[in-house]
Backbone as CSV, one residue per row, in Angstrom:
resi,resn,N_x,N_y,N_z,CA_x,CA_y,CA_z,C_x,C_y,C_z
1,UNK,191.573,-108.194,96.899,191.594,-106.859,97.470,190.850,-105.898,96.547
2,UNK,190.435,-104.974,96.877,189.413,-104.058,96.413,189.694,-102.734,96.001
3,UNK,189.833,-102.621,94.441,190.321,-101.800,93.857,190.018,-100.666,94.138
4,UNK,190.643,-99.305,94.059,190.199,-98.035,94.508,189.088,-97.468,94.069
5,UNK,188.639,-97.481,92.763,187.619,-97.103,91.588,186.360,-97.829,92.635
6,UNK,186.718,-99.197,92.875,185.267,-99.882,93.897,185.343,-99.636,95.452
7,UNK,186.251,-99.128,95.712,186.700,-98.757,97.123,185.267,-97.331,97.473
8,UNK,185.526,-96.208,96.206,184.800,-94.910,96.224,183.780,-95.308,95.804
9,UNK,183.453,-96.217,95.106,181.832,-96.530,94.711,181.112,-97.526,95.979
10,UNK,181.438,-97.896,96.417,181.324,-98.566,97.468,181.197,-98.073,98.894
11,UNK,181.882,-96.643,99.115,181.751,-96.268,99.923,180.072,-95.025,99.601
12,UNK,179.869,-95.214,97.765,179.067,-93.777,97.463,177.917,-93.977,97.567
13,UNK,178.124,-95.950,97.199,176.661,-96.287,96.772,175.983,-97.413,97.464
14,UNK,176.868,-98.241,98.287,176.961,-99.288,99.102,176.966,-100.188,98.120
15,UNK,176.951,-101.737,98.673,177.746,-103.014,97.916,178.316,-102.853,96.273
16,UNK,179.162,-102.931,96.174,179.741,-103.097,94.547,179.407,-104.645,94.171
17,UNK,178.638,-104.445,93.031,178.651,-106.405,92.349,179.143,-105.979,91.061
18,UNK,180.242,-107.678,91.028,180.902,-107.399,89.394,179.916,-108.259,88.761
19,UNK,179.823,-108.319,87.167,179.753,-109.096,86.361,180.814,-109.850,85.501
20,UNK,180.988,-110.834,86.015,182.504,-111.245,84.754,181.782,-111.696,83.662
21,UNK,182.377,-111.007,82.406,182.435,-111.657,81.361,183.787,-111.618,80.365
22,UNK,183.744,-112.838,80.392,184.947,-113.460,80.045,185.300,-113.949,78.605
23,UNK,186.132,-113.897,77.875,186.565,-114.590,76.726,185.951,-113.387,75.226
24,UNK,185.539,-112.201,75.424,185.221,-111.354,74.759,186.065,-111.207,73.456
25,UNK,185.561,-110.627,72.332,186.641,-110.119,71.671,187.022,-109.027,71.634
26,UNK,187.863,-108.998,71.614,189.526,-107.818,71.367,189.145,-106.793,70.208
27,UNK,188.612,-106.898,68.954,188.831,-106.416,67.885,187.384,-106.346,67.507
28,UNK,187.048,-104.791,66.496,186.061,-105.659,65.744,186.787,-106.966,63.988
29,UNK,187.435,-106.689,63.356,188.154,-107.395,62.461,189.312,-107.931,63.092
30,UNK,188.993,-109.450,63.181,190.427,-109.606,62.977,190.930,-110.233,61.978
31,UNK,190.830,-110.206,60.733,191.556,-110.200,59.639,192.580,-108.941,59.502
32,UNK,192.379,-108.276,60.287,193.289,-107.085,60.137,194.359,-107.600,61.078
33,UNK,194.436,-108.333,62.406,195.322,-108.331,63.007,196.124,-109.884,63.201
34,UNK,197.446,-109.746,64.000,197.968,-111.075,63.830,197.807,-111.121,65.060
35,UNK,196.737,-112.217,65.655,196.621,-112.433,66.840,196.000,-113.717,67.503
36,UNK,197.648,-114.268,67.328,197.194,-116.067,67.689,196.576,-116.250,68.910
37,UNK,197.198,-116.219,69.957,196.794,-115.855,71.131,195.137,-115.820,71.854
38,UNK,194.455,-115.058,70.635,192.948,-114.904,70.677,192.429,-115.239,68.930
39,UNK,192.204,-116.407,68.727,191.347,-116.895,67.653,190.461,-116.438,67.504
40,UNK,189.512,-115.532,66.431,188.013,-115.343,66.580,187.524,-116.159,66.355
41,UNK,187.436,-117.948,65.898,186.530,-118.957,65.797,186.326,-119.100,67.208
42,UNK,187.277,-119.416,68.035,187.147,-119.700,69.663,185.639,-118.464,70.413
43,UNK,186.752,-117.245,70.151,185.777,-115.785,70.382,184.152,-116.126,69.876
44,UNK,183.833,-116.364,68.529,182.694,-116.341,68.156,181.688,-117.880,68.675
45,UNK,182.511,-118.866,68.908,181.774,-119.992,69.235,181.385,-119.378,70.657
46,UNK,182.378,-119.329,71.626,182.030,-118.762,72.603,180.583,-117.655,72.753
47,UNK,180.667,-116.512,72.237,179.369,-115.713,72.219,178.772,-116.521,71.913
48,UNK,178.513,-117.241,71.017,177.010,-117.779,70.387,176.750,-118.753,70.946
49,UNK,177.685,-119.086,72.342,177.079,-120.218,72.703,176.320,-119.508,74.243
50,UNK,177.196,-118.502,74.871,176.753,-117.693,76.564,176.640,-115.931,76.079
51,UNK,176.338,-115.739,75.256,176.134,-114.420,74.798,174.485,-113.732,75.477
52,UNK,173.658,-114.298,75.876,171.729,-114.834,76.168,172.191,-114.511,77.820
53,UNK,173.090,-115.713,78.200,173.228,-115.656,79.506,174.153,-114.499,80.045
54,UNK,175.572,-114.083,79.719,175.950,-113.000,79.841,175.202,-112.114,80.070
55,UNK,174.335,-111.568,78.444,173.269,-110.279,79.032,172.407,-110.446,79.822
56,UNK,171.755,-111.487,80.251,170.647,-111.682,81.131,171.234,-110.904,82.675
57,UNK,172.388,-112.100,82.800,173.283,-111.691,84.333,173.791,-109.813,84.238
58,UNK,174.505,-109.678,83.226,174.410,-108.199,82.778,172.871,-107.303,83.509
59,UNK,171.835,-107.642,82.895,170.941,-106.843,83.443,170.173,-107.306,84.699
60,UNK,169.884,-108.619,84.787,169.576,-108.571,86.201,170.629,-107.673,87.541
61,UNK,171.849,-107.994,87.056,173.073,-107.020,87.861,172.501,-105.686,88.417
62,UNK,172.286,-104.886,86.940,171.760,-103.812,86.865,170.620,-103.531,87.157
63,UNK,169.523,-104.610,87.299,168.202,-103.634,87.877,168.615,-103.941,89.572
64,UNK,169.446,-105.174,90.173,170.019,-104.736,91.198,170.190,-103.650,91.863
65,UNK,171.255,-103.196,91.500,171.838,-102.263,91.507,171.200,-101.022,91.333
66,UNK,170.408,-100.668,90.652,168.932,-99.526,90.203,168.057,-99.784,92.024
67,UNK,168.017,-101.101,92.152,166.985,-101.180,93.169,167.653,-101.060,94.575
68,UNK,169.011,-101.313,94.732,169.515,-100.655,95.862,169.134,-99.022,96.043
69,UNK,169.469,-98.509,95.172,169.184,-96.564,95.184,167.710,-96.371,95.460
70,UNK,166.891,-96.954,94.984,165.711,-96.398,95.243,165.131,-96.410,96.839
């Protein structure tokens, strides 16, 4: 179901597209925090392995989205 925030953009700008990105980190340090839950070895393997592809999909999204308005 379709959140309200995309409900009004959707009605402002026509189609809403998400980008998921997933598995981000939480913190910039986490030596500062106790937070098993989210490992930064996991966090950092992750980016360095889809960090290229993320932003790519990130901006293709966006010139999308640029090229609907025009």
């Amino acid at each position: 179901m379709m959140g309200i925030i995309e409900n009004c953009l959707e009605r402002a700008f026509g189609e809403v597209e998400h980008v998921d990105a997933f598995n981000t980190y939480q913190v910039k340090n986490y030596d500062r925090y106790a937070l098993a839950a989210f490992p930064e070895p996991v966090k950092r393997q992750y980016r360095e392995e889809h960090w290229e592809q993320d932003l790519q999909k990130a901006f293709d999204a966006g010139r999308r989205m640029a090229e609907k308005l025009l």
